[in-house]
Structures are given as structure tokens and as C-alpha cells.
N, C-alpha and C positions, 0 to 999 in steps of 0.2 A: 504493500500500500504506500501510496506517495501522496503528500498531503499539500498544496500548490498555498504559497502565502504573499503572493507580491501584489502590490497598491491595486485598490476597487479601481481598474477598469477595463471594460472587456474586451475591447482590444490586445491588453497588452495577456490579461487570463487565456483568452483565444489560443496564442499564440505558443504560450509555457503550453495548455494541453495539445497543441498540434507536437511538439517536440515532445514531448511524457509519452504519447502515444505511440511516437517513430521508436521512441529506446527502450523502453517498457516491455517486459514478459508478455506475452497472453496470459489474461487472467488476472493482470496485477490492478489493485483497484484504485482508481485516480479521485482525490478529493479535492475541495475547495474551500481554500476556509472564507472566501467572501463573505461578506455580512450583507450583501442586497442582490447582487446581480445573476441572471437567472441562470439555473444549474442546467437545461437545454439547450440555452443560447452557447452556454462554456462546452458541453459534453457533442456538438456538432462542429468540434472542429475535431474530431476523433472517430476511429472509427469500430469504438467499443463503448456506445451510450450506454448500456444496461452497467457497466463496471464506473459509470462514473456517478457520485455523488456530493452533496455538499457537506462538509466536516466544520461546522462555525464553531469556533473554540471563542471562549470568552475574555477581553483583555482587560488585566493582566491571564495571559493563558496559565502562566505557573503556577496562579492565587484562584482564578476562579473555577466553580466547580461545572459549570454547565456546559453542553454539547449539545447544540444543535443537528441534527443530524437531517439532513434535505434531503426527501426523495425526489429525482427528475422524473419526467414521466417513462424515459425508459428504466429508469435503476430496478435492478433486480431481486427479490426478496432476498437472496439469499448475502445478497450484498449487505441492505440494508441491514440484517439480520451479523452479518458479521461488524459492521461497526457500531453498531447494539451495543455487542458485545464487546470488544474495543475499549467502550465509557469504560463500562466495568472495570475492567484491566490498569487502565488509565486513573481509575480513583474518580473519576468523574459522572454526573447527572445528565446520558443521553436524554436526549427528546427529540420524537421522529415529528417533521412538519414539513409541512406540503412547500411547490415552492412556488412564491409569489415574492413580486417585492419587499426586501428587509425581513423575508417569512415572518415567521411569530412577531418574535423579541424586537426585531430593527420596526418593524414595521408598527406596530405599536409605541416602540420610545419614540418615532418620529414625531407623531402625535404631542405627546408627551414635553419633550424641546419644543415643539412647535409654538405650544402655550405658553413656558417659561418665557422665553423669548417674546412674544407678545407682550405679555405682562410687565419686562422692560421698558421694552417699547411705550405702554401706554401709562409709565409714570412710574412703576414698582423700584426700588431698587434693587441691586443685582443681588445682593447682602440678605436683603427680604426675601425675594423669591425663594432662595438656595434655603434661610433658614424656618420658613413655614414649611417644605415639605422634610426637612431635619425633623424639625419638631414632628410631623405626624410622623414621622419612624423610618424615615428614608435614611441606608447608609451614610448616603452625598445628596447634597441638595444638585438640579440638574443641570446649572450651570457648572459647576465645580464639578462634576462627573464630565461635561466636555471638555475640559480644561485639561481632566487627567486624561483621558483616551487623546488627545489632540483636534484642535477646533479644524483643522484642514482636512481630517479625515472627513466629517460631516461635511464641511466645503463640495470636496474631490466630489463627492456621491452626485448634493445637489447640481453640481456641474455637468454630473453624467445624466441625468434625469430628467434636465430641466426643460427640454423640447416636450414632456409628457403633461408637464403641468397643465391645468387647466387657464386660459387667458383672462384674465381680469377678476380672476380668486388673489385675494391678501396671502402674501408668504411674508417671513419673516427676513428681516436682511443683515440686522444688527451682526450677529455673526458671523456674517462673507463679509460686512465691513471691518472686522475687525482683523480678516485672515487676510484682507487686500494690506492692512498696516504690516504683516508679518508678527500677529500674535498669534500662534497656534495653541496657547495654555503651557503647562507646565517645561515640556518640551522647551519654549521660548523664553521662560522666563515671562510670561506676560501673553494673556486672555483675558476671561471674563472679571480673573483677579490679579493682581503682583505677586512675584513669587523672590522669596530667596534664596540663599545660596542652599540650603536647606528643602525647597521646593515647600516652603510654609504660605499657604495662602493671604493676601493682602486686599484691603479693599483697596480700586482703585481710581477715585474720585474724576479722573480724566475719560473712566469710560464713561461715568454716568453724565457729565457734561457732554461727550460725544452723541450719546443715545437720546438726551433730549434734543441738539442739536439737529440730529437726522428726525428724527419723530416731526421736527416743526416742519420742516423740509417736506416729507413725505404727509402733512396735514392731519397728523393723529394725533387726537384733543389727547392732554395728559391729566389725569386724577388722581386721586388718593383710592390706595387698592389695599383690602384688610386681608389677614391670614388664610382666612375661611373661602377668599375666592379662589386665592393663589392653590389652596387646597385641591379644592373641586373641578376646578378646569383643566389642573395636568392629572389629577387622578380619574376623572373621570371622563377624560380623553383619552385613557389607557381602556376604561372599560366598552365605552363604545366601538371603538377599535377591536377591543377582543371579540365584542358579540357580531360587528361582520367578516372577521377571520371564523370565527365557529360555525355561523351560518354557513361561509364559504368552503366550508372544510378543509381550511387550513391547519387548523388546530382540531386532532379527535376529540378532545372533552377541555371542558372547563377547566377542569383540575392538571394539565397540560400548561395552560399560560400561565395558569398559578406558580407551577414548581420551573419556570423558566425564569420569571420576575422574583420570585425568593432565593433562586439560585445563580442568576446570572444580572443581577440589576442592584439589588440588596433593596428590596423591597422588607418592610418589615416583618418578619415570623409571626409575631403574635396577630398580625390583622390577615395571615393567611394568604396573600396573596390577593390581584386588582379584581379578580372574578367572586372569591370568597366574599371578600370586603364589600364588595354591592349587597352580596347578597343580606348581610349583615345588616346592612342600613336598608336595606329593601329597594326590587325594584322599580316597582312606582316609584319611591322619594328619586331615586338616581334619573329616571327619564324622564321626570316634573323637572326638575333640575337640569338635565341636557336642554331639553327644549324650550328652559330659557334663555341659557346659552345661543341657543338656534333663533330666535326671534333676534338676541340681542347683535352675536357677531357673525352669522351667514353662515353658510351654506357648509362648511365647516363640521358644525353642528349640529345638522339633518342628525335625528337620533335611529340606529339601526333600529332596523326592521325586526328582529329576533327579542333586541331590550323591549321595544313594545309592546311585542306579542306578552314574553315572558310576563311584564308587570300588568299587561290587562290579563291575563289568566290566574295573577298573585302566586305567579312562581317563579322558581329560583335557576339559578346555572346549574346548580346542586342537583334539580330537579332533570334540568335539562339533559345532564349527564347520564344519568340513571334510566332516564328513556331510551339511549344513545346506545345503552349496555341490555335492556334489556329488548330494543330492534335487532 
């Protein structure tokens, strides 16, 4: 098995599996550790699709415990079945998901940053954001977790994607302006926060002068923003997300994005994970809650089709699972 690790983009991935393919056994199985780009688009410059899959190791890879494991549509069970097993081996939390953009975990933290980022943007400070979802029980608040992975990786993606965007939907830009200064976060010595010689984080008073600056620029009124929004918006950006990965069957069950976000994000244990946690606080209140979201900031916020159904039936992901197991 060969496991492919150079920079998100699928050009240059193309290329490494055209060469893996040429020098490689029969039978040897090619992996990917990409975090977005699709595992058929990479396994078609080869002429062994069913041996190739995606292998998302989480970073730091040596500290974190989760594995993505991507089925393409040609990978082979017995494939998948052996880097299964693999995790094991490895000391590591496989999880098998389907592949779509950012699969599970990326494709959901998108979301996630998405709203941090916003929340700068319309007045929050960088300090704030990062320490409201601290406080509900998050490892890193999610600026300071970009900061550590480096702000150019999420750059490189959005670069790679960005013909797919929808035209005249609001994206966030605060941090492509900060990667145009050459702040990639810790890496640079300077991101979302100041770093020392130490790599100890710093607030840094010139981004937030920067962020209103651009904010005026780009005509987005700024407020005073409380804990409880900062809360709700990147958590329950995370759970809509989940519910149309689950609908789409990206994810087999609920309890899937759960032990990906407790294992590969540092979601907090005690609240069980972003699926759990809805359920905890109940459907209804979470899709009363998205959909004011959706009235207030667009289309964004359209609340999935499955959180609806689930909360107009007054049932749970819990529930949803258990149907899933017993079809």
C-alpha cells in the first residue's frame, strides 16, 4: 500500500497516481490522503480504480486519532475492508465515507469556518469567536485550529473550487486576505493571531483593524455579536451539514459524524458529538433556530430536508439510525 501526500491539487495528485501506477505491483493498493478532492477524479489517471482509495489521516497525523477512509465508486470491498483494518493496526479511529467534496469531516468544518469567519467579519472579535466555542467545549476555538493546520491550506482548496461556487452567494474572504499578506498561522508566525518564538498565540489588534476595514469596503453593517450566536451558527452549521451528508448517504449513520468530530476535530466528549448534541437540545428547537438563520442570512441556511422531516415527526438522528439498522 502507498499512501500519496502532496498539496490539494488534482492536477499535481493526477499525476503522482499516473507514476504509482506505472511502478507499483499489481494488487498494491494506492491511497490518498487528500482532505477534499474526489477519489475518481485521482483513481482515473490509473488503470487499477477498484485498488485505489482515499486514506484522510488527520493533522497533526502522529496526535490525531481519526481515518477517514473514502470509498470511490470503483474501490473494492475487499480493499476497503483491508484499510479497515489498517486503522486498527495503526492505533487509529477508521471511518468509511462516501466521496463527495471535503467527504464527512472537511465538508462539514467548511460550514463551520464558514460562520467563524462571518462573525469577524460582521463585528465579532477574532478572540471572541475562538473563545465562545472554547467555552462550549471545543479543543481550539476555529480560528486558532486554522492557524494550527495553516491558513493556505484552506486558501489552496478554495482556489481549487472556486469556479463551482454559486455566483452572487456571500463567501467569506477575511482569510484569503490574510494568506495574500503571507500569514498562513502558526507556520508564519502570524494568522488569525501573533505567534512567538514559542508558537504561543497572541491577539492581534492589526487584524481586527484590517477586518473592519475590509467589512466597510465590502458594505457589511458591523454589530455587537453575544456568545450564544457565535454558539449556534458554527454548531449548528455543523449539524445541518450533517443531516444532508446523511440524507445523501455520505455518512451511514448519525453516530459516524459523531465519532469523526470527537475524534478528528476535538469536539467535546461529554456533549457526544454535533449529531448527539441536536439531539439533546431537540430537533425542533435546532430547525426553529436554523431557519432563523435562513430568513436572517440566505440561502446558506435553507435548513435540510431530513432536520425537518426528523423535528416534524419529534424524532431524533438516534432514531434515524436505528431505522437505518433495522432496513
Amino acid at each position: 500500500m502507498v499512501v500519496e501526500a502532496v498539496f490539494e491539487g488534482m492536477a499535481l495528485k493526477q499525476e503522482v497516481f499516473g507514476e504509482l501506477d506505472r511502478c507499483c505491483k499489481p494488487g498494491a493498493i494506492l491511497a490518498s490522503n487528500t482532505s477534499t478532492l474526489n477519489i475518481d477524479e485521482i483513481a482515473s489517471r490509473t488503470s487499477r480504480a477498484a485498488y485505489v482509495i482515499g486514506a484522510h489521516f488527520f493533522s497533526p497525523a502522529n496526535v490525531m486519532r481519526l481515518l477517514e477512509i473514502v470509498r470511490g465508486q470503483a474501490t473494492s470491498k475487499e480493499v476497503i475492508a483491508t484499510c479497515m483494518q489498517l486503522s486498527k493496526k495503526l492505533g487509529k479511529v477508521g471511518v468509511l465515507v462516501g466521496n463527495c467534496r471535503g467527504f464527512v469531516g472537511n465538508r462539514m468544518f467548511h460550514h463551520y469556518v464558514r460562520e467563524a469567519t462571518f462573525l469577524v467579519e460582521e463585528g465579532a472579535s477574532v478572540e471572541a469567536v475562538d473563545k465562545s466555542l472554547y467555552d462550549f467545549g471545543m479543543a481550539m476555538g476555529p480560528l486558532a485550529t486554522l492557524d494550527l493546520a495553516g491558513l493556505d491550506v484552506g486558501w489552496r482548496i478554495r482556489r481549487e473550487y472556486r469556479h463551482l461556487e454559486k455566483p452572487g452567494m456571500r463567501q467569506p474572504f477575511a482569510g484569503d486576505r490574510l494568506c495574500e499578506m503571507g500569514r498562513f498561522g502558526q507556520k508564519t508566525g502570524a494568522g488569525w493571531y501573533k505567534y512567538d518564538e514559542n508558537r504561543m498565540a497572541n491577539p492581534d489588534p492589526e487584524v481586527a483593524a484590517w477586518t473592519k476595514k475590509w467589512s466597510a469596503e465590502a458594505s457589511i453593517p458591523q454589530r455587537q455579536i453575544q456568545a450564544d450566536e457565535v454558539v449556534d451558527r458554527c454548531i449548528y452549521a455543523l449539524v445541518n451539514e450533517g443531516a444532508r451528508i446523511l440524507a445523501e448517504g455520505y455518512a451511514l449513520r448519525a453516530v459516524d459524524i459523531d465519532i469523526i468530530f470527537l475524534n478528528g476535530y476535538g469536539f467535546p466528549g461529554y456533549r457526544g458529538g454535533p449529531m448527539w448534541y441536536a439531539d439533546t437540545v431537540g430537533l425542533k428547537k435546532v430547525c426553529e433556530r436554523i431557519s432563523e438563520f435562513h430568513r436572517v442570512h440566505g440561502e446558506f441556511w435553507e435548513p435540510a430536508p431530513l432536520l425537518k422531516q426528523l423535528a416534524a415527526e419529534a424524532k431524533t438522528f438516534a432514531d434515524f439510525d436505528k431505522q437505518k439498522v433495522a432496513a
